[in-house]
N, C-alpha and C positions, 0 to 999 in steps of 0.2 A: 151645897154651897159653902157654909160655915167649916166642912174639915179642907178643903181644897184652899180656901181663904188662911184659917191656921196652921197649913204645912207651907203655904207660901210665905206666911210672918216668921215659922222655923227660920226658913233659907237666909230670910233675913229681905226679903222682899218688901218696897213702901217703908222702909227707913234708915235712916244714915248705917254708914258700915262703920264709922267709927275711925276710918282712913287719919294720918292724922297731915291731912291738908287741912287749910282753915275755906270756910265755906262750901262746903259739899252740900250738893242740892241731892237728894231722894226719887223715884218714879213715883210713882200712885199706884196703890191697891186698891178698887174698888171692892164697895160692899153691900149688902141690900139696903141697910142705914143707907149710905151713903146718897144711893141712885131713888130712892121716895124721897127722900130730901132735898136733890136737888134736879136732878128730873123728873116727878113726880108719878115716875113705875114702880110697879115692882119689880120682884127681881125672878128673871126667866130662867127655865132649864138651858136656853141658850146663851144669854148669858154666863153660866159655869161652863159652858164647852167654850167657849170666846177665850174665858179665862184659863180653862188649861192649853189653849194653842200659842198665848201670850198675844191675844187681837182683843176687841173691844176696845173697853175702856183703862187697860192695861198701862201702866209707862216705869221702864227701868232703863235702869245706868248704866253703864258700862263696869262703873265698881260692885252693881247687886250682883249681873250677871257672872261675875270673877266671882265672886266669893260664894257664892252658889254652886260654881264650878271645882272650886275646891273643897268645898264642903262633899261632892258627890266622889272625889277622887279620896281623899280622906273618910271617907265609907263613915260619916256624920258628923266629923268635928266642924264646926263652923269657927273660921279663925279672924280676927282685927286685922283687915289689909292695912301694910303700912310702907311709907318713900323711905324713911329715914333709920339706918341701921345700926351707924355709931357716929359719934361726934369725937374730934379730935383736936387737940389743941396744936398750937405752932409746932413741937419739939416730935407730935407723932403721937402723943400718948393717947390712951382712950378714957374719957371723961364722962361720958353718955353712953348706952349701948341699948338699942330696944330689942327687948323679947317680945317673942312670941305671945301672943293672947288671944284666949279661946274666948268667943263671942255668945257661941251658943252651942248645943249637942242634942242633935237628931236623931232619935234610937229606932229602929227601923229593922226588919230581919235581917240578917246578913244576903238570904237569896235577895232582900229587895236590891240591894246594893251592886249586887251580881248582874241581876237584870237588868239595871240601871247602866253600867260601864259595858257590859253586853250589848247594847241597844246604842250605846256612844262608837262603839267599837267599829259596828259592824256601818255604823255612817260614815267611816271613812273608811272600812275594806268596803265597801256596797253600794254605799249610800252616796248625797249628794256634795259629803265630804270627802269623793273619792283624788281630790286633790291631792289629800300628802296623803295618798296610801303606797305610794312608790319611797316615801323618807328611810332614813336606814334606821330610824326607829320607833317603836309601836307608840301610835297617837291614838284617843280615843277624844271626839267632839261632836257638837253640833252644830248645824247652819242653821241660820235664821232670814229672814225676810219680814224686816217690817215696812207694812204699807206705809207709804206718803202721798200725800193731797195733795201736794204743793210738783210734785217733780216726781225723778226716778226712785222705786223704794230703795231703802237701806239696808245692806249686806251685811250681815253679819257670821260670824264662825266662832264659837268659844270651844276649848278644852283643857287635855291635859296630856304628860307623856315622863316619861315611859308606862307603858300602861300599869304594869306590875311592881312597877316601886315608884311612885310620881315624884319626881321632881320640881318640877316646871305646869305651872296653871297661864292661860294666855286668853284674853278677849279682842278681836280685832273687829271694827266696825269702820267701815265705809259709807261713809254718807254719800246718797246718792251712786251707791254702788252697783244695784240689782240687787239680785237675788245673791246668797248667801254662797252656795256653790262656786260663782264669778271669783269678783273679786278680793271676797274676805278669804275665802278658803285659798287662794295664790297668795293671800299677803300671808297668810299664817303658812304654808308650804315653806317660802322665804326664808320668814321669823323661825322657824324651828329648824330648820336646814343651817341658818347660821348659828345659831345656839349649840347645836350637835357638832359643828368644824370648830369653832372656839372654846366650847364646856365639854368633848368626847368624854375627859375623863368622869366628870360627874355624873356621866347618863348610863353609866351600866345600869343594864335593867338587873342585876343580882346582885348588887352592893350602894 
């Protein structure tokens, strides 16, 4: 339970990304602390299986699960998602410019890495991301499906592409979508289909 819990604080899971919106809310990691504390259990072997399907007492954002995602396509850099690129004044000049910043770095075998993007890979030639397996260029992601009490579950589909030189990271969620296959996996089909008609040049997968 405790290394499963620490490779999830890695990814950067259960707290802010650092995005530089102003109020960014976080999901929740639970923890055995946490659930004697305030549920008054301990904490089960099923509980850790809950937590690696992302069910239980789980909750993440749409910014964990991006940055997570690109953490896995960058084979362990974890980077500061950010809106804002350069700032400009009246005349055009550039005044402000953000870089890049590394959050955190996951050291990890390179085969885990392999297997990791292997295993993204083959959910969209295979799997229930077989939506954009027909794009004109190589995606690797995953669908998700999280339960709701209240109505239909939420669809979800994160990844990344080209697979061998990434460019482009993307999380799309549908509330109240279904399952993740439906219609996260068509809106990201869309989303990267137009990316690849308007940025062609940028997407060679060997430059």
């Amino acid at each position: 339970q405790d290394k499963i819990i620490d490779m999830a604080k890695r990814f950067g899971f259960g707290e802010d990304t650092g995005i530089d919106l102003p109020g960014e809310n976080h999901g929740f990691l639970p923890t055995s602390r946490w659930k004697r504390q305030k549920i008054g259990e301990p904490w089960y072997p099923g509980d850790t299986i809950n937590l690696s399907i992302g069910q239980g007492y789980l909750l993440v954002t749409p910014f964990e699960i991006f940055q997570s995602v690109v953490a896995i396509a960058n084979r362990g850099t974890v980077p500061i998602p950010h809106f804002l690129k350069i700032i400009q004044n009246s005349k055009g000049e550039v005044i402000e410019r953000t870089l890049p910043k590394v959050k955190n770095r996951i050291d990890l075998k390179p085969d885990t890495w392999e297997r990791l993007i292997q295993g993204m890979t083959k959910v969209v030639t295979e799997g229930t991301g077989r939506a954009c397996r027909d794009l004109p260029i190589s995606v690797a992601g995953k669908t998700g499906t999280a339960q709701n009490p209240h109505g239909n579950d939420h669809s979800w589909f994160a990844g990344f592409f080209p697979i061998d030189n990434p460019r482009y990271a993307f999380v799309v969620l549908v509330e109240n979508g279904g399952d993740g296959s439906g219609e996260a996996a068509y809106r990201s089909k869309d989303l990267i289909q137009w990316i690849f008609d308007h940025r062609e040049n940028s997407l060679n997968e060997n430059g």
